[in-house]
C-alpha positions in Angstrom: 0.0 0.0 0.0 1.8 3.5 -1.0 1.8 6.2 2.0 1.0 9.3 1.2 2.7 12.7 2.2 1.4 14.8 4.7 -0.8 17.7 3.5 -1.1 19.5 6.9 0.3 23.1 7.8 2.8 21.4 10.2 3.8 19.2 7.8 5.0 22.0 5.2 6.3 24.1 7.0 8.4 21.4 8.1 9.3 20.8 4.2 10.1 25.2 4.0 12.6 24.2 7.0 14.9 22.1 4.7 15.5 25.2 2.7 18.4 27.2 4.1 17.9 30.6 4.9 18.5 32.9 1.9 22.3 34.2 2.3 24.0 36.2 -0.1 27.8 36.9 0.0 30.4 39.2 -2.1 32.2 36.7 -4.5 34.3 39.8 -6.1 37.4 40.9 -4.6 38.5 42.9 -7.8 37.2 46.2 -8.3 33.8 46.8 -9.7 32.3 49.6 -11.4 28.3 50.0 -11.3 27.6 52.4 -14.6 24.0 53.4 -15.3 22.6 53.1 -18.6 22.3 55.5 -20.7 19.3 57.0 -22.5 19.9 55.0 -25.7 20.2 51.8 -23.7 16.9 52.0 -22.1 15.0 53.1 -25.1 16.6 50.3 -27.0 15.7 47.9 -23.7 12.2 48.8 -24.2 11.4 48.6 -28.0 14.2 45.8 -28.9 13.5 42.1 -28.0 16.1 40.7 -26.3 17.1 37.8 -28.9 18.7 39.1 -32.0 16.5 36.1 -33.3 13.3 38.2 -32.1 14.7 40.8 -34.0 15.3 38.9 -37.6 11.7 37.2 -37.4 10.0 40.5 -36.5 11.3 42.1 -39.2 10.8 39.5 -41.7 7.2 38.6 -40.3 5.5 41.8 -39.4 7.3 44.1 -42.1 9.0 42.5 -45.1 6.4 39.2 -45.6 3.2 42.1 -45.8 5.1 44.1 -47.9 6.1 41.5 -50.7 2.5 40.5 -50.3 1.4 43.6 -51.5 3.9 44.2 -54.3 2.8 40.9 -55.6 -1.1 41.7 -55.6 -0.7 45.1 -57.0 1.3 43.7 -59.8 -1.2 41.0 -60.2 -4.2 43.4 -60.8 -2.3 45.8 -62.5 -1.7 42.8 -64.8 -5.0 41.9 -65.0 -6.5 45.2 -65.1 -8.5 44.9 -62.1 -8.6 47.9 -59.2 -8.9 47.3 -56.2 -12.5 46.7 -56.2 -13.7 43.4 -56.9 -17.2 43.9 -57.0 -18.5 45.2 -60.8 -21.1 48.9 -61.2 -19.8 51.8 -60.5 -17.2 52.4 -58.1 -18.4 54.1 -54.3 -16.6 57.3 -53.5 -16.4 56.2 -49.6 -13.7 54.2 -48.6 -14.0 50.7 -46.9 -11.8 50.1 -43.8 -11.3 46.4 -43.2 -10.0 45.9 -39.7 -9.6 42.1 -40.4 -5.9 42.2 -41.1 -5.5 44.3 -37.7 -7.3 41.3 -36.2 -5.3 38.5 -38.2 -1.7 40.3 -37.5 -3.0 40.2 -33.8 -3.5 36.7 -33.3 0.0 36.2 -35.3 2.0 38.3 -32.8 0.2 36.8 -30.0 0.8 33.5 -31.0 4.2 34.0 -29.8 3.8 33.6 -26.5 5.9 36.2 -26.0 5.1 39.8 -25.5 7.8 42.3 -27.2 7.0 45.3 -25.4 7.3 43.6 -22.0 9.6 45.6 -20.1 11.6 44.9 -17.3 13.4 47.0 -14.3 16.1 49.2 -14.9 19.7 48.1 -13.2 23.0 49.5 -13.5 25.3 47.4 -15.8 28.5 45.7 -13.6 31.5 45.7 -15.0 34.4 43.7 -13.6 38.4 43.3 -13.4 38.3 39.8 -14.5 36.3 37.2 -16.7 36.5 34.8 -14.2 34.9 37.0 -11.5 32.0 37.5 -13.8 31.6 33.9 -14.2 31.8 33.3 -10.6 29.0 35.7 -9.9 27.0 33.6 -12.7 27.6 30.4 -11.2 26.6 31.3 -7.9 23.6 33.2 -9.0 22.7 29.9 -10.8 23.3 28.1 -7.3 20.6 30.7 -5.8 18.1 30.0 -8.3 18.7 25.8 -8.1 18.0 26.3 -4.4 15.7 28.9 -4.3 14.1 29.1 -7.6 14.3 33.0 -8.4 17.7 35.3 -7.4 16.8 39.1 -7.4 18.6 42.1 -8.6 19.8 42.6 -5.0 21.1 39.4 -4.9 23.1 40.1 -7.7 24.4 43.9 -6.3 25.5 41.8 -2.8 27.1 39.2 -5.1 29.7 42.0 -6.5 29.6 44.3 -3.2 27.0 47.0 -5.0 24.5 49.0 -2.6 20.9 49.1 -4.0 17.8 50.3 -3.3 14.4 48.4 -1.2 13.0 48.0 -5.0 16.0 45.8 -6.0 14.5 42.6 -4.4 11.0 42.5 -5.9 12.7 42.3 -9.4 15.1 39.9 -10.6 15.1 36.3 -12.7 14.8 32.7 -12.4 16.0 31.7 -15.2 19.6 33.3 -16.3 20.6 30.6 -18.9 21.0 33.3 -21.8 23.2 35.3 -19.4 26.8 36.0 -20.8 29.6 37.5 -20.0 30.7 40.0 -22.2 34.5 42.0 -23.0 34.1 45.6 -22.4 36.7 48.8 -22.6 36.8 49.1 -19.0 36.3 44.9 -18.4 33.8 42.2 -18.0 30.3 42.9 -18.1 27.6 40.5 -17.1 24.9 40.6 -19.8 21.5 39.7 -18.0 18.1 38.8 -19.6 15.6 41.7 -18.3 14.8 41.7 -14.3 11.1 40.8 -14.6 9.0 41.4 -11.3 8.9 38.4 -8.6 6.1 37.0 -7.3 
């Protein structure tokens, strides 16, 4: 006969218990420079996806695909000799709107799954002495989301000895496996996905 877990209160809190309690530590002993983005960053933050991939599709879906469409149909009744009006009599002077490619290019974007103009929190960039600093603070920010399932942006200003603010710890990640690290003029930078709100 299988036994079941316990469902009570007692019972998980006593499961909470086996989780240690949430302690973040400097990792950096280099210098490290906190540099704030500048107005071109954020407004590329904003209206840029984050995956160059994002980027190429978006282009080639939502603008270049249309536009060939069109070229082609024009052509093709300009061929033909037919205007824009498929119906035969005399042409109306009012104009029809049809909102049902607003509708269509929609449920394409949507689709996705992913929203493009989802923004996230604005952090200072960190730039370090060394590469293999930066991929320390990775590592153990990876270690904090295996255990805890989310590490925050103040978790990741303590791990390189950076003051922040109260708002730092209701945004962060948990999920940093497209987070680089990146060569710099003045170092190594840690390239982060966008700090999405926690739950």
């Amino acid at each position: 006969m299988e036994e079941y877990k316990s469902n009570s209160h007692k019972s998980r809190q006593n499961q909470n218990d086996d989780i240690p309690e949430k302690r973040v530590e400097k990792v950096v002993s280099g210098s490290v420079k906190s540099k704030k983005k500048n107005g071109l960053q954020k407004i590329t933050n904003v209206f840029v996806p984050e995956d160059v991939d994002d980027v190429k599709s978006y282009i080639f879906e939502d603008i270049v695909v249309p536009a060939v469409k069109d070229i082609i149909l024009d052509a093709v009744r300009a061929f033909l000799g037919v205007s824009g009006n498929s119906r035969g009599g005399r042409s109306s002077t009012s104009s029809k709107i049809s909102y049902r490619k607003y509708y269509d290019d929609r449920d394409r974007r949507d689709s996705g799954n992913v929203s493009r103009t989802r923004t996230g929190y604005d952090y200072d960039d960190i730039i370090l002495e060394s590469r293999g600093e930066a991929e320390d603070v990775l590592e153990r920010m990876d270690e904090l989301i295996a255990t805890y399932q989310v590490v925050s942006v103040a978790d990741f200003y303590d791990l390189v000895g950076v003051s922040g603010n109260y708002t730092d710890n209701k945004y962060g990640w948990t999920d940093i496996r497209n987070a680089s690290v990146i060569r710099v003029r003045d170092g190594y930078m840690i390239k982060l996905p966008k700090a999405l709100p926690l739950n």
